[in-house]
C-alpha positions as CSV (number, residue, x, y, z in Angstrom):
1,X,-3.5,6.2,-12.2
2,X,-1.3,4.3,-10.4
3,X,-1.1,0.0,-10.4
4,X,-1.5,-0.7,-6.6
5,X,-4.5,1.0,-4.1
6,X,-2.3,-0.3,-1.4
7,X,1.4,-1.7,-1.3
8,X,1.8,-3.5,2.3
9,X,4.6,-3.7,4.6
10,X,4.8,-6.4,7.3
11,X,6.0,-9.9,8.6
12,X,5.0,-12.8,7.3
13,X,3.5,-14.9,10.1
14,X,1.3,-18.1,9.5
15,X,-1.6,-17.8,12.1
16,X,-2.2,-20.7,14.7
17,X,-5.8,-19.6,16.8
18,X,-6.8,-21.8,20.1
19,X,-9.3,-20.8,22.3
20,X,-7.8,-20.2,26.1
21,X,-9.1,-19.1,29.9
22,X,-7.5,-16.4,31.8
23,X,-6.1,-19.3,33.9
24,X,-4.2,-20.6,31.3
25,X,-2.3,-17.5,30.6
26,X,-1.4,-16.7,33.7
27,X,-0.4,-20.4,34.5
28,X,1.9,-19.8,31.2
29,X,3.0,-16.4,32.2
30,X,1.7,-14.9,29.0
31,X,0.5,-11.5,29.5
32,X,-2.8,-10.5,28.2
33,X,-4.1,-8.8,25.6
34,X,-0.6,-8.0,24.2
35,X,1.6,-9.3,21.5
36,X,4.8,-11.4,22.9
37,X,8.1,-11.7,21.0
38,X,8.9,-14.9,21.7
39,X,11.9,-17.8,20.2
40,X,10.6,-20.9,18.6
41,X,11.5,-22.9,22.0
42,X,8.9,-21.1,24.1
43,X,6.1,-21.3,21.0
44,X,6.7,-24.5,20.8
45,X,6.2,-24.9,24.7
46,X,2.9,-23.2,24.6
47,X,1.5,-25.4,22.0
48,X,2.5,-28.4,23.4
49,X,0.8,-27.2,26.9
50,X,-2.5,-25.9,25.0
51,X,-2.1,-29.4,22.5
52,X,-6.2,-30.1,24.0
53,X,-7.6,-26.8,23.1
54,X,-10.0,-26.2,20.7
55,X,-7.9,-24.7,17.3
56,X,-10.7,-21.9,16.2
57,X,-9.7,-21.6,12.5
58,X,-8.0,-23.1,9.4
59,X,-4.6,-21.9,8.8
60,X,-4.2,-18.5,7.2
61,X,-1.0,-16.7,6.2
62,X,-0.9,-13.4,8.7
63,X,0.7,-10.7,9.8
64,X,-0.6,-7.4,10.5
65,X,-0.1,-6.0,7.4
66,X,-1.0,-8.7,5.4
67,X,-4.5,-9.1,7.0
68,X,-4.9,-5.8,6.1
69,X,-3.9,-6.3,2.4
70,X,-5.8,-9.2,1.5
71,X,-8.8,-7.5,3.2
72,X,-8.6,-4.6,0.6
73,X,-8.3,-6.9,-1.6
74,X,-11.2,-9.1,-1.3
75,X,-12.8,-6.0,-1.3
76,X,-12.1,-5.3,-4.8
77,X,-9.2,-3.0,-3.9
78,X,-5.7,-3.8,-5.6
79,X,-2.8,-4.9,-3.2
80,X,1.4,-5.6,-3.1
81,X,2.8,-7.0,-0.2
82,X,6.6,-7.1,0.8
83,X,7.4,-9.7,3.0
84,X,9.5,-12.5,3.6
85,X,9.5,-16.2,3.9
86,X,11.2,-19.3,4.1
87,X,11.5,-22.1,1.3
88,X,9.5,-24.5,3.8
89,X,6.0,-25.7,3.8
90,X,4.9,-22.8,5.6
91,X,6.3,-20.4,3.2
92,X,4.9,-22.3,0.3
93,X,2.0,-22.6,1.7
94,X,2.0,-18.1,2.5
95,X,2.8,-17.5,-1.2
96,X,0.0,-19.4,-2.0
97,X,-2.6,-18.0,0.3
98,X,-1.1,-14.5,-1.1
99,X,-2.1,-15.5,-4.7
100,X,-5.5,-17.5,-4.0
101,X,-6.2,-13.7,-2.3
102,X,-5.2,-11.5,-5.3
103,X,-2.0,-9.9,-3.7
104,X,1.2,-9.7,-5.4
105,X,4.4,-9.7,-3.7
106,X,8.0,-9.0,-4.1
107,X,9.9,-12.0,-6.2
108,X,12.6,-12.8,-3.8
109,X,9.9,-12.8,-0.6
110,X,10.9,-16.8,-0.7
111,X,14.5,-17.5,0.5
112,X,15.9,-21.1,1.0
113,X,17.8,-21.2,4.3
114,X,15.8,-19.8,7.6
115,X,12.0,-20.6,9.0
116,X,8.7,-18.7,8.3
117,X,7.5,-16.8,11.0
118,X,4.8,-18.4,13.4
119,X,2.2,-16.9,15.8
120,X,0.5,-18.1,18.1
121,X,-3.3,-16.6,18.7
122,X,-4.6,-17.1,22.1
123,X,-8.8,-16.0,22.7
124,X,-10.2,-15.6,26.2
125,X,-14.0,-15.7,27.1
126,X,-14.0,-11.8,26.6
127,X,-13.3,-12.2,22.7
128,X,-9.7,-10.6,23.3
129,X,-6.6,-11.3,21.6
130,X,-3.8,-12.2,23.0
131,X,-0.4,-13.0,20.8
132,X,3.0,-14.6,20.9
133,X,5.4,-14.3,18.0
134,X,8.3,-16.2,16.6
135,X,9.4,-14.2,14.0
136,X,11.6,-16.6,12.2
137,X,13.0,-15.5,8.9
138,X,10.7,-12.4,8.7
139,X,13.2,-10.9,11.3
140,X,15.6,-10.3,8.7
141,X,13.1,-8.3,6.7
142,X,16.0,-5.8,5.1
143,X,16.3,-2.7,2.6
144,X,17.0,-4.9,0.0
145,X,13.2,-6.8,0.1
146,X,11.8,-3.6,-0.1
147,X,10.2,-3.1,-3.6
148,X,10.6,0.9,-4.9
149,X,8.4,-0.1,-8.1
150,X,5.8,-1.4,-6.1
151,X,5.8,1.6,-3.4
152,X,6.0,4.5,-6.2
153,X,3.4,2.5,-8.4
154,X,0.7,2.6,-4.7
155,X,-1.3,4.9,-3.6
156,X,-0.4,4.2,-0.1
157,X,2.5,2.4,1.9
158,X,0.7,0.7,4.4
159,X,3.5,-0.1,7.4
160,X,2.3,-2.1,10.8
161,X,4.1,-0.8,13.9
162,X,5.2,-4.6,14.9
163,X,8.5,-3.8,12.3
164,X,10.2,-1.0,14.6
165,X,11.2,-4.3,17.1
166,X,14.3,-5.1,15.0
167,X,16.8,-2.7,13.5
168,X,17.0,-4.6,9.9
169,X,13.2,-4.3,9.6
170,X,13.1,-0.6,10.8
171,X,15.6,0.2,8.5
172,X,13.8,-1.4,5.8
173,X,10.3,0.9,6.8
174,X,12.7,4.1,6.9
175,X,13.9,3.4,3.6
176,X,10.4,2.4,2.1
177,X,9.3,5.9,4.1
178,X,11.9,7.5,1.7
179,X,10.7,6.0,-1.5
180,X,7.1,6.7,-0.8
181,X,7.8,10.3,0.0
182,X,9.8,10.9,-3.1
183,X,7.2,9.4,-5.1
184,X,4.0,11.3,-3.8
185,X,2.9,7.8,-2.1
186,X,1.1,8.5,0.8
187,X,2.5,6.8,4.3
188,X,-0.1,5.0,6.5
189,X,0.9,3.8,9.9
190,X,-0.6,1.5,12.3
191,X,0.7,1.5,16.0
192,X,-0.4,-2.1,16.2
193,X,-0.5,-2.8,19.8
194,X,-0.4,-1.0,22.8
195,X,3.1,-2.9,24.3
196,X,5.0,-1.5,20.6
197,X,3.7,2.3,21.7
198,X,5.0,1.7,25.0
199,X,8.3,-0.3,24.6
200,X,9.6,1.2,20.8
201,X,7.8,4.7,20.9
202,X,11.3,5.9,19.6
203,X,11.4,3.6,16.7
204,X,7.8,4.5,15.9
205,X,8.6,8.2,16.2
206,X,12.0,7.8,13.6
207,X,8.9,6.7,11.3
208,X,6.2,9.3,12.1
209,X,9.2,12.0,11.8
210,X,7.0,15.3,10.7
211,X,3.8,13.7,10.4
212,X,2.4,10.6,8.0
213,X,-0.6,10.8,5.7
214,X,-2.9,8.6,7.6
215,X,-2.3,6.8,11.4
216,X,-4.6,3.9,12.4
217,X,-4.7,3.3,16.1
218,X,-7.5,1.9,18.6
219,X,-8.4,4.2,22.4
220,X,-5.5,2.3,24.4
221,X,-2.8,3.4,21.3
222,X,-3.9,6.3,21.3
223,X,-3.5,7.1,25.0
224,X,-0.1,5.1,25.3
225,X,1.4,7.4,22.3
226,X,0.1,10.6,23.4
227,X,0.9,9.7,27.4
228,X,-3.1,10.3,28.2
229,X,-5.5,9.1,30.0
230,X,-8.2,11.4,28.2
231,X,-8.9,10.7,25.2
232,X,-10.0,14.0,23.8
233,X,-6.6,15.4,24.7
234,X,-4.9,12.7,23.0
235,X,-7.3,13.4,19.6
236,X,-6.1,16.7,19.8
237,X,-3.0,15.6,19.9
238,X,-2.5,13.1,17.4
239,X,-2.8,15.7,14.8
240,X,1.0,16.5,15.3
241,X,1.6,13.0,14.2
242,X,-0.6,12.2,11.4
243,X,-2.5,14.3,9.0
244,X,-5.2,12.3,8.9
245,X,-5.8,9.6,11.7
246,X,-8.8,6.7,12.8
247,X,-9.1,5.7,16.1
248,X,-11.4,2.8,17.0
249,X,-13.4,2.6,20.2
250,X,-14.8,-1.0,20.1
251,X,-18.3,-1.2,21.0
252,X,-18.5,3.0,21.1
253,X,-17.3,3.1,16.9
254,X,-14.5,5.3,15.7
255,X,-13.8,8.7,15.7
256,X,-12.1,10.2,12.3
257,X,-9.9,13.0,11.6
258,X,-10.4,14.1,7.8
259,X,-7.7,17.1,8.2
260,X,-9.9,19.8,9.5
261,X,-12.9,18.2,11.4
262,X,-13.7,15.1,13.9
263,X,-16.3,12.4,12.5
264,X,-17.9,9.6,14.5
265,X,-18.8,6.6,13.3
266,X,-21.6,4.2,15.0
267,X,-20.4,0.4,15.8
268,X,-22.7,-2.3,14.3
269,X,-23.6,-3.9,17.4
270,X,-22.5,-7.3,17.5
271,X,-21.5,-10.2,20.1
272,X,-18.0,-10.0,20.1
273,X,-16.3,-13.5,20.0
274,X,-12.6,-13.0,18.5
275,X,-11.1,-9.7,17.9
276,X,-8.0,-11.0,16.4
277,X,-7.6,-9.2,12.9
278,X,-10.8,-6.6,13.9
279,X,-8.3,-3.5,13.6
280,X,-6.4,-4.8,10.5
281,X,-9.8,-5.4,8.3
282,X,-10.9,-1.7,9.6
283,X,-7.5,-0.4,8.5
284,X,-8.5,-3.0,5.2
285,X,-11.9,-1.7,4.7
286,X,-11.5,2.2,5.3
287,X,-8.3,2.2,3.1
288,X,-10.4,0.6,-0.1
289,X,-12.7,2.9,0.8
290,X,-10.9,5.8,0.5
291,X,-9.0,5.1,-2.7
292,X,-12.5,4.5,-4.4
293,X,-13.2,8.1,-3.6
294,X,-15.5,7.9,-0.6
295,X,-15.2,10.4,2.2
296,X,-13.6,9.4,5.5
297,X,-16.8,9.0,7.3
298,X,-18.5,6.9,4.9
299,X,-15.1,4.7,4.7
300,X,-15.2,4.4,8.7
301,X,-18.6,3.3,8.4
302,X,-18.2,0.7,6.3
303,X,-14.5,-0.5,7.6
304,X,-16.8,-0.7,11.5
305,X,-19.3,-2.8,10.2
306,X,-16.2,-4.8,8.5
307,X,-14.5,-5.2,11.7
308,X,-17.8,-6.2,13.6
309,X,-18.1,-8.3,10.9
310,X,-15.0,-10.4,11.8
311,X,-15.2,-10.5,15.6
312,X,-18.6,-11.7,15.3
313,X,-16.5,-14.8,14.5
314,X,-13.3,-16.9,14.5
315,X,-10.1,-16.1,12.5
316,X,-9.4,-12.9,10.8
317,X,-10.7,-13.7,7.2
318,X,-14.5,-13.4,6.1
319,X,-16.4,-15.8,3.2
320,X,-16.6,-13.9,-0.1
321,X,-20.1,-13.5,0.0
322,X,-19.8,-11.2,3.1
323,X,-16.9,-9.1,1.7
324,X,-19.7,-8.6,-1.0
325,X,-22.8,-8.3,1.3
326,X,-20.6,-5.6,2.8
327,X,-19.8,-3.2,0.2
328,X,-23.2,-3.3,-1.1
329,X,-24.8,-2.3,2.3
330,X,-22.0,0.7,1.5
331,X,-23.4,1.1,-1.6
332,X,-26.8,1.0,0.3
333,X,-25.8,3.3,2.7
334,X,-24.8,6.2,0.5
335,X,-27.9,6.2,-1.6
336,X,-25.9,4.7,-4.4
């Protein structure tokens, strides 16, 4: 039995959430809906324009792959995440929130010189997302913070699609790739947002190579990466790219490829209000359920009502009584 359920690859961001109109982005020039690269000039630009807005949440330590990670494990699930940081307050304050969560991470995640990655969370009236990055030091993410105990010790590599924008950090997921596949640790990929499919679909395709294990996407991923505009086409599809795949479909559920048959699993209806994190605690919650032996279905059940769960409000983190109000309605739910 190996240590880890899930050993987590991503930048380490600390998560700044403010509540915005349509107006504002376009006033800004941000573009909607997608995540932004952006240096620490122009961040600091947009918060000092949105200064008055409402901040929706208490600081969290982020990332894609990190949400994802800590979600597992405040589930129950056991997580690693490597990442990296700088020695400043920010990056203190990241280690931290890894620990208080129950994820390890690599030793040398902390380095002195550099600053911790930043991003900035913008929410419109529809409940979407909208994101712009400064990467800082987690730009450098290289080969050599890349943990091969940690990886062969997992039962999954979890790797977000927002590392193929540098070549150190897509390095770094090629040679993790490696280690996992010489290990028998299954690869799971996220294509993160639709404006990585569509401006590093090479990158993400040096990753997929032959096929990974298990491919988490949402309907406008899924069309991007399989150049589609139907989705059952693109389904069809992604079966030369993963072995396994979930796709969610918002308010219409998810739809689950097990390796020989198509599931569908109901939404919890809920009033959306922030779906920043939604995808990364479905990845979160149908990866813990999976390594505790449930069948794909039942885990895409429970990681939907975890994601409605989350965009019912603000921020990407739930109390601990609803992670376990949640896996007993699974328990509930299977007759258990």
């Amino acid at each position: 039995m190996k240590k880890y359920h899930v050993c987590g690859l991503g930048n380490a961001l600390v998560d700044t959430e403010i509540e915005v109109s349509e107006k504002n982005l376009k006033d800004l020039g941000i573009e909607k809906g997608l995540m932004t690269l952006v240096d620490e000039e122009r961040q600091h630009f947009l918060q000092n324009n949105l200064s008055d807005h409402l901040v929706m949440s208490k600081r969290a330590c982020g990332g894609s792959a990190a949400n994802t990670v800590i979600s597992l494990s405040q589930f129950g699930g056991k997580g690693f995440l490597s990442c990296k940081v700088a020695d400043d307050e920010n990056g203190q304050f990241y280690m931290q929130d890894l620990i208080d969560n129950g994820v390890d991470y690599n030793a040398d995640a902390q380095i002195s010189q550099g600053i911790t990655g930043k991003c900035l969370v913008m929410i419109t009236d529809d409940a979407d997302r909208t994101m712009n990055t400064f990467l800082g030091i987690s730009s450098e993410l290289a080969t050599t913070d890349i943990d091969a105990s940690a990886i062969k010790n997992s039962e999954y590599l979890y790797i977000e699609g927002y590392l193929v924008t540098g070549e150190s950090s897509l390095n770094a997921v090629l040679e993790a790739c490696d280690i996992a596949r010489q290990a028998g640790t299954k690869i799971a990929l996220s294509l993160s947002d639709p404006g990585i499919v569509e401006y590093f679909r090479d990158a993400l395709k040096s990753i997929v190579g032959d096929g990974v294990d298990l491919l988490f996407c949402n309907e406008q991923e899924a069309l991007s990466w399989c150049q589609t505009d139907d989705l059952d086409r693109a389904l069809e599809q992604l079966q030369n790219s993963a072995a396994q795949f979930a796709v969610t479909l918002g308010s219409e559920g998810a739809v689950v490829f097990d390796g020989s048959d198509y599931l569908r699993a109901p939404a919890q209806p809920i009033t959306a209000v922030d779906t920043n994190g939604a995808g990364d605690m479905f990845a979160g919650a149908y990866l813990y359920g999976i390594t505790q032996g449930y069948s794909c279905l039942s885990a895409a059940v429970f990681a939907n009502r975890a994601a409605s769960a989350v965009v019912g409000q603000y921020g990407p983190r739930l109390h601990s009584a609803e992670y376990d109000g949640l896996k007993e309605g699974l328990k509930s739910f299977l007759g258990a």
